[in-house]
C-alpha positions, 0 to 999 in steps of 0.5 A: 477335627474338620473345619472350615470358614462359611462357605460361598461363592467367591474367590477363597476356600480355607480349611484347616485339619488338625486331627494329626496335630492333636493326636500326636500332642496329646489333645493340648493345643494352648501351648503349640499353636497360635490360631487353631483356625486357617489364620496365617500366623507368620503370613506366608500362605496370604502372601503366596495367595496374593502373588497368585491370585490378587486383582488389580490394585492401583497406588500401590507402594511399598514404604513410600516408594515405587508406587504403581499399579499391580495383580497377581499372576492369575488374578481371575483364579480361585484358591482353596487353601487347606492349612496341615501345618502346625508350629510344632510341625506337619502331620501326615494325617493332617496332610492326608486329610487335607489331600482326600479333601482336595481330590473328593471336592475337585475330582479333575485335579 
């Protein structure tokens, strides 16, 4: 099972592949995984985003303090994300989906 969040211009592109997932767990997902969506249950894959690809923000801080301004390392790139992970592990299929998609959608890449 393919999907994917509406697509438009701008500045993300997310999927999520599952087929693997449910394959090798039997068809049951209610017990191993969080969001069966592209959400980011721990927040790792939104962080990373952000260092690479965040605008420009001004007072910022952190609990208060060092507050200032700040981007990402590329704050005019575009990210496609394609989440092939799941809590109980990581599938190939999934992984390989999510790969076959990248290269059909960006052949340059």
């Amino acid at each position: 099972m393919e999907r994917a969040m509406p697509a438009r211009r701008g500045k993300f592109t997310i999927k999520f592949h599952l087929n693997g997932f449910q394959t090798e767990e039997g068809g049951s997902t209610k017990s191993a995984v969080k969001f069966i969506s592209p959400r980011d249950s721990s927040g790792h894959g939104s962080h990373t985003a952000s260092i690479a690809a965040a605008r420009f923000v001004r007072n910022m801080n952190y609990g208060g303090l060092g507050t200032g301004g700040g981007r990402g390392g590329a704050p005019m790139a575009r990210i496609a994300a394609y989440k092939a992970c799941w809590d109980s592990g990581c599938y190939d299929s999934d992984i390989l989906a999510a790969s076959m998609m990248v290269s059909t959608l960006y052949p340059c890449l």
